[in-house]
N, C-alpha and C positions, 0 to 999 in steps of 0.2 A: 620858678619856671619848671616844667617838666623836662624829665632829663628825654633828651634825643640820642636813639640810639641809631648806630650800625643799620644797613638791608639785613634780610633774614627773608629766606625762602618759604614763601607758601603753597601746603600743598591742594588747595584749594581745587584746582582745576585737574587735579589726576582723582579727585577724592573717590567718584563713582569706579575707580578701576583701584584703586589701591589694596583693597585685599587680596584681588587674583593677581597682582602683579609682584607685592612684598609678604609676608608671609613666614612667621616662625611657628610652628606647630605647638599647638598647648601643649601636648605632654611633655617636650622639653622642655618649656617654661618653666612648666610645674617641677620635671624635674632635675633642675637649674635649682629653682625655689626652696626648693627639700635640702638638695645639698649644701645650700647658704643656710639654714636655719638649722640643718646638724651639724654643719661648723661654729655655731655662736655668730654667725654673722649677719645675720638678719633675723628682726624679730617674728616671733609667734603668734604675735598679733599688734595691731594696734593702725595707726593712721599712716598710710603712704600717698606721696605726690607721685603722680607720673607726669613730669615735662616735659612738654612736646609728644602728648599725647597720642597725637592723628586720631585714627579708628580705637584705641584704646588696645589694642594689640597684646600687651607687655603687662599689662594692669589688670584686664579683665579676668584673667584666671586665679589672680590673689582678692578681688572682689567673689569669686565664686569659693575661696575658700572661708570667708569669714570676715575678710580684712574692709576696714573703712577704704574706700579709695577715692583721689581727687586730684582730675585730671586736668591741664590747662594746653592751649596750642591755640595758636593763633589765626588759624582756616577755620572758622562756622563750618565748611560743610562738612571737616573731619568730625568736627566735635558733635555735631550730630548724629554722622553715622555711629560713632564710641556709644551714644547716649543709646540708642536705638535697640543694642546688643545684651543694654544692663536689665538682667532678669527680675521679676518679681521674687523680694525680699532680700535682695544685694544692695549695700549699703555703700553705692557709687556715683557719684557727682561729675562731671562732666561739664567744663564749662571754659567761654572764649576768652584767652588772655597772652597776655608779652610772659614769656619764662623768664625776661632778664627783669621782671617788675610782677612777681609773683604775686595774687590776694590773699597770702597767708603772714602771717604774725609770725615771728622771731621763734625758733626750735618748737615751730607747731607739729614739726611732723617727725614721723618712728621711722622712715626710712620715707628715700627717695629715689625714682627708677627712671633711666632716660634711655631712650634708645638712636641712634645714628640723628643727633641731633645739633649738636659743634659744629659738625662739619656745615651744615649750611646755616649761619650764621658769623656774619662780619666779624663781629663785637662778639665772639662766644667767650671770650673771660666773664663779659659780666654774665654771661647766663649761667655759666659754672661759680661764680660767688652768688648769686641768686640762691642756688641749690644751698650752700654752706647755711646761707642764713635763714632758710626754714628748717637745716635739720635738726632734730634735737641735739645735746648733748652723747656722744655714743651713736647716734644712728648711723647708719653705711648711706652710702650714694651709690647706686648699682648703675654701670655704665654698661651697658648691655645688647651685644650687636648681631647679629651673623656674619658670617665669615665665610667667602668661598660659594654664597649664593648667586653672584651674578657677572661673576664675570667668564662669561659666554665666550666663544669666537667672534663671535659678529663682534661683542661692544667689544674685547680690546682691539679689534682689528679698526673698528671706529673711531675709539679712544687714540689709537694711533695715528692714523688720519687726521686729527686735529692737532695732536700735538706737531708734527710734522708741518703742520701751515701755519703753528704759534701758538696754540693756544696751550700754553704749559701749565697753568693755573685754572681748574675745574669748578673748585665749589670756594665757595664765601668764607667759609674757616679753614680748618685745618684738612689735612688729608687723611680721610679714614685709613688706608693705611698702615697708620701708625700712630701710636698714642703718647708718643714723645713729650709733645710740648702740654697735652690734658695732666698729664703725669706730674711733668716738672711745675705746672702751675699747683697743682691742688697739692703737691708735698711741700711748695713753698707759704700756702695758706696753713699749714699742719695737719693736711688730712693726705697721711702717705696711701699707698698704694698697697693693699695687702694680696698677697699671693695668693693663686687661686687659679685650681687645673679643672676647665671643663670644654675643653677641647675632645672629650671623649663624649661628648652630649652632640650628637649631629645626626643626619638623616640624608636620605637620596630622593633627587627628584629628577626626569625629563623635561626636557625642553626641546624644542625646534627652530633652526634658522628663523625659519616663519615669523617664529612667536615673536623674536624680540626684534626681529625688524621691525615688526608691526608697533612695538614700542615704540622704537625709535623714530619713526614715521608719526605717531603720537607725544613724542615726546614726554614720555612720563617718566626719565630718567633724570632726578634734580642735577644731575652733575653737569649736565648740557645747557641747562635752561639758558646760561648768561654768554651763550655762541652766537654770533648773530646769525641771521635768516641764511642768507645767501653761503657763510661757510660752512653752514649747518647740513646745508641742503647739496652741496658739493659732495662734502663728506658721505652723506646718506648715497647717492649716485653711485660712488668709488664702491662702497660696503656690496650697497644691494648688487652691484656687477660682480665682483667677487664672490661673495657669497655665494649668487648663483653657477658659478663658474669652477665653483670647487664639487668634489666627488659627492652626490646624492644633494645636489641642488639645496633649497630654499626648504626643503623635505627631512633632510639629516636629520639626528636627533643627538644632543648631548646629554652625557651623566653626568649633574652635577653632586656634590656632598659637602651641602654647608656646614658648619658646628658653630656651638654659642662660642663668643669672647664675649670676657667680664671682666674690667676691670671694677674693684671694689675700693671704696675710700672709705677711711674713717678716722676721724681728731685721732691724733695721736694725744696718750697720756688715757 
């Protein structure tokens, strides 16, 4: 019988907004990238997975230097957009699948890149043993996120709001937050945790009350999606009066300054 896993979040229904709305600038990746591959920690070339692909984000700019790349996620219409993006003579594949029931063969791949992916998924142990068993021998698992991208006035003052009427528990896995329990599983598989400062790798962008109400009001924030209607819509009411209630309206503008987090795995031995 097939195994039956866990819910897992799709982002199916944000797909057409999801680049203007998440967003890590290539040239961090790239130079994220560089300084994994001048530490010995990621290879110089060869075959990478990216699970839970989306738009291919994280992945497309190691297909633009050379590298095989082969991406799975479970929204068609992310995996589309990914596919859309792959240049003539980039050697990138793209295609709809479970991360915790990957289509690849045992240590088929040279490295493996996931990005804010745990968190919405039930069942994310088996999607992090997934990853183990198509890495090669030696390859890294790059856990790879932003940090300090989004959280706004409006969403913690939202985020607050919810939790104050119950809802203490946000997303399906764990809490990005903190990498605790990703940690303590993949070191007790033997793929410790190897250190690694790129917290100096970030960038500045604006935003506006506006903007992310109109998010929120869209809902394209996964950490909301399992609130229901009506405390959703409460909460949204509470926000949008405040918000507008505070100095420079719905008009403000904040500075935010995300940076990469990486956590990196590899067998120990």
């Amino acid at each position: 019988m097939p195994v039956r896993f866990g819910p897992s979040s799709s982002f199916a229904a944000v797909a057409p907004r999801y680049d203007a709305t998440r967003r890590i600038p290539e040239v961090h990746l790239l130079a994220c990238y560089d300084r994994l591959i001048a530490a010995g920690l990621f290879p110089e070339r060869g075959r990478i997975c990216d699970a839970g692909c989306g738009t291919g984000q994280i992945s497309l700019p190691l297909a633009g230097c050379g590298y095989r790349v082969v991406g799975y996620d479970l929204a068609a219409e992310m995996v589309l957009r990914a596919r859309a993006k792959v240049r003539p003579g980039w050697d990138a594949l793209y295609a709809v699948a479970d991360v915790r029931a990957l289509p690849e063969r045992d240590a088929a791949c040279d490295a493996v890149v996931v990005s804010k992916l745990f968190m919405h998924i039930a069942d994310w142990q088996a999607a992090a043993l997934e990853l183990i068993r198509v890495a090669r021998p030696g390859a890294p698992i790059v856990h790879l996120r932003d940090r300090g991208a989004y959280g706004t006035e409006i969403r913690r003052h939202f985020t607050g709001r919810l939790r104050a009427a119950g809802f203490d528990r946000l997303f399906l896995g764990p809490d990005p937050g903190s990498n605790a329990a990703l940690v303590a599983l993949m070191t007790a598989q033997g793929w410790p945790l190897v250190p690694l400062a790129t917290d100096d790798i970030g960038w500045r962008f604006e935003t506006t009350a506006a903007e992310t109400l109109r998010g929120l009001r869209e809902r394209i924030f996964a950490e909301f999606w399992y609130v229901p209607e009506a405390a959703y819509a409460t909460a949204l009411a509470e926000t949008e009066a405040w918000a507008a209630a505070e100095p420079g309206g719905l008009a403000r503008t904040e500075t935010m300054t995300p940076y990469l987090a990486v956590d990196l795995f590899r067998a120990a031995g």
